[in-house]
N, C-alpha and C positions, 0 to 999 in steps of 0.2 A: 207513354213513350213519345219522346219527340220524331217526326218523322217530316222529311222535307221530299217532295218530285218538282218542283217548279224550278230550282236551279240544275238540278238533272235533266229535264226536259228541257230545257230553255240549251243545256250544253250539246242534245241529241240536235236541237235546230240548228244549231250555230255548227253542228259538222253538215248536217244537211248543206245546208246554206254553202258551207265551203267547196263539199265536193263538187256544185252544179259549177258553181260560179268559175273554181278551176277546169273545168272541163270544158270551160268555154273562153277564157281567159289565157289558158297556156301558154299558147303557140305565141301570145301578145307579151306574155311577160318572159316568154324565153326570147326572145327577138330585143327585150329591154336589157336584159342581162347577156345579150351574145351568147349564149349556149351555154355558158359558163354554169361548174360545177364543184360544190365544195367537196373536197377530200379530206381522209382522216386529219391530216394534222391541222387541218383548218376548222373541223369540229372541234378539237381539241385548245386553239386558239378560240376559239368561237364561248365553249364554255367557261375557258379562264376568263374572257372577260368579261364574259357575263355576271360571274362571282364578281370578280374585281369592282364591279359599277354596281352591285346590290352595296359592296364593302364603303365606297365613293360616297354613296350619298352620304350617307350620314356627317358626312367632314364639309360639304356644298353649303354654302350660304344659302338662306332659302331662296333670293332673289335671282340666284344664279340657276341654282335649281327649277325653278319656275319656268323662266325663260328656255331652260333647255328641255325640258319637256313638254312645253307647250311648243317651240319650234321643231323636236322631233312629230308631236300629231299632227300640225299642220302640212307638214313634209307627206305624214303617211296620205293624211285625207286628201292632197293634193295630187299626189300618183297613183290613187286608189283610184281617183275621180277621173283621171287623165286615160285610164284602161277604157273606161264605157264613154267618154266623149274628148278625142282628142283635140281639142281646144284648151289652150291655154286660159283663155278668157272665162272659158267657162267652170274650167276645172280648178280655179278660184274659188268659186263663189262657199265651197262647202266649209274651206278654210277656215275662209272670212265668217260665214254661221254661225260657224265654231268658237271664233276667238270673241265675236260678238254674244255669244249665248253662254259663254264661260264668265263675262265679264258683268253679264249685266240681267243675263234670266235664268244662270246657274242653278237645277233643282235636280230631285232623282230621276227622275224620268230620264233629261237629257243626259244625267251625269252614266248612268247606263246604257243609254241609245248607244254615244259615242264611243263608248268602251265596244261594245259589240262592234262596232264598226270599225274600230282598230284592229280588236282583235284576228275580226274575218280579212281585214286586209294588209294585216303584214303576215299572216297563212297562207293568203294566195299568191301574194306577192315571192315571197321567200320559197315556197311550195317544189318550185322546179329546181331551185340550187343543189336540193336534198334525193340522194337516190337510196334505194333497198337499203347496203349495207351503213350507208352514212347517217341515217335515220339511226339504224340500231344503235350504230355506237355512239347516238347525240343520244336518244330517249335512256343508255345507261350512264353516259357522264352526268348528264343534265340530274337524272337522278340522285345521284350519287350527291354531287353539287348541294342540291338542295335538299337533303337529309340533314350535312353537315351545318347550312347556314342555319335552320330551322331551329334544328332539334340541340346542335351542340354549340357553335360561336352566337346563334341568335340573332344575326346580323341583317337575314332575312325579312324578321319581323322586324327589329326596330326598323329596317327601313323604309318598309310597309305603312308602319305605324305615323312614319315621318310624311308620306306621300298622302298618307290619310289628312295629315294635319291642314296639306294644302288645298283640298279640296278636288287633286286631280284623277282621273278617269282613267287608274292605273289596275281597276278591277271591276269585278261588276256586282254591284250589292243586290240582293233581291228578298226580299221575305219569304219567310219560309210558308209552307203552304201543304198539307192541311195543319199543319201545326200553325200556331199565329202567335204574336209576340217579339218573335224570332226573327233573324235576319243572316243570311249565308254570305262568304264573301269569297270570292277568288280571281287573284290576280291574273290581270293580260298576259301575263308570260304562260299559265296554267292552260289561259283561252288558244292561246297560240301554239302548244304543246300538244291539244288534244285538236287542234286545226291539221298541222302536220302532219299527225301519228292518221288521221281519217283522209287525208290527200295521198300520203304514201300506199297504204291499206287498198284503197280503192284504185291506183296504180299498176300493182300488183297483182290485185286479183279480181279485178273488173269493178265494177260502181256494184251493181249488185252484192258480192259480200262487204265493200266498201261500208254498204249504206247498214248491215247487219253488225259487223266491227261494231259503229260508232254506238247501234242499238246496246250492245253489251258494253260498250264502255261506258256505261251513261247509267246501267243498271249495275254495273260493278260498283260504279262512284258513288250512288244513290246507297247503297249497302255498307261501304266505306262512311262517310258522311252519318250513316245513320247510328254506325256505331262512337264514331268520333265525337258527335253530339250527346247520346246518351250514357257517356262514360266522362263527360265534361273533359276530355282531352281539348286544350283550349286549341294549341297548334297544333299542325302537323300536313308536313311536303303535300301538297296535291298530284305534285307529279307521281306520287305512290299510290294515290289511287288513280289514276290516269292511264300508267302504264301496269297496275293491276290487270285492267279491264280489254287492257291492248292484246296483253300477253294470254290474254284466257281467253279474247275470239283467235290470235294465232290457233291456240290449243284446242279448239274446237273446227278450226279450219283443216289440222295437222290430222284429227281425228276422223273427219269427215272424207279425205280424202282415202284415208286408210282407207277403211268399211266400204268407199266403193272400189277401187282398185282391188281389194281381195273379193267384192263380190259381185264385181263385173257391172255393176248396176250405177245409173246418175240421177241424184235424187231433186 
């Protein structure tokens, strides 16, 4: 049996990671964005375009394409950078690493680093725009979404498949591990989906269940994954197992609360 934990664990760090870093970041990145907070229909706008730019690429010249993905990570890493050291001058220089180290010492290592590093910072970054119900009804369109591009128009993948072609750091590939041979992949949007869903989680219900959320969402995925592999399902949405794992620590949160409210006890 195939069996992977390394990009499960690696995704249990990377909410770790997010929730500290929001929690100390907040108040900086709501003071960026003025208070400002998206509502339903701006979820709803928010996931149409999201489909619409997975649908895009594929029609983008690739030089055009390049340049604009390469100018949106240098954007992120540049106000990601701008949070822990507001200088200008300084908050460069990660850019600049980047477009240097893409151009000229390009390997897995970095091609990963950076992904993660995107990933955690347009989660934290984005993190405060998103409240209780606006979350919910993004983790079900979003879903929804990418059932369709996936599994029915396909649109998903080939575009994947295109971003793959250029070498950009639009997911995070990692070997699978204790199985060997093998290699797991899931896109930034998946990183940043299971970012959100562990910032809102632990919003709501302290950093404590926060930090137990992401535990279960990480072994839901691991479970998901393991059967997706050894059934050679080649594709399939990660945001379904994502929001699997979200919606079964809900259920275990909902369950928890029951059993002590009817038996007076806090466990």
């Amino acid at each position: 049996m195939i069996v992977d934990v390394f990009l499960p664990s690696v995704l249990f760090l990377i909410g770790v990671i997010v929730i500290f870093l929001y929690s100390r970041l907040d108040k900086k990145v709501d003071q960026l964005f003025g208070g400002q907070e998206l509502r339903l229909k701006h979820i709803i706008l928010l996931v149409a375009a999201i489909g619409t730019m997975v649908t895009v690429i594929l029609s983008i010249p690739e030089h055009a394409l390049l340049g604009i993905f390469l100018f949106a990570y240098t954007t992120i890493l540049f106000f990601f950078t701008f949070l822990f050291v507001p200088k200008w001058y300084l908050a460069v220089v990660p850019p600049v690493l980047f477009i240097l180290s893409f151009l000229y010492f390009w390997n897995i290592f970095l091609f990963n680093f950076f992904a993660i590093i995107f990933g955690i910072g347009i989660s934290v970054y984005l993190g405060c725009l998103f409240k209780w119900k606006t979350t919910a009804a993004f983790a079900a369109l979003l879903t929804i979404m990418d059932i369709i591009q996936v599994l029915i128009t396909k649109d998903m993948v080939k575009s994947f498949n295109r971003v793959l072609e250029l070498g950009l750091p639009a997911f995070i590939e990692l070997p699978m591990f204790p199985s060997v041979g093998w290699f797991s992949r899931l896109g930034l949007g998946d990183v940043f989906f299971f970012g959100l869903l562990s910032i809102q989680t632990a919003r709501k219900y302290g950093r404590k269940f926060g930090l137990v959320s992401i535990l279960i969402m990480a072994i839901i995925f691991f479970l998901f994954q393991t059967v997706q592999v050894n059934f050679e399902i080649k594709h399939f949405p990660g945001t379904v197992f994502i929001v699997g794992g979200w919606l079964t620590s809900l259920g275990a949160r909902y369950l928890y609360d029951l059993f002590t409210s009817k038996n007076g006890v806090k466990l």
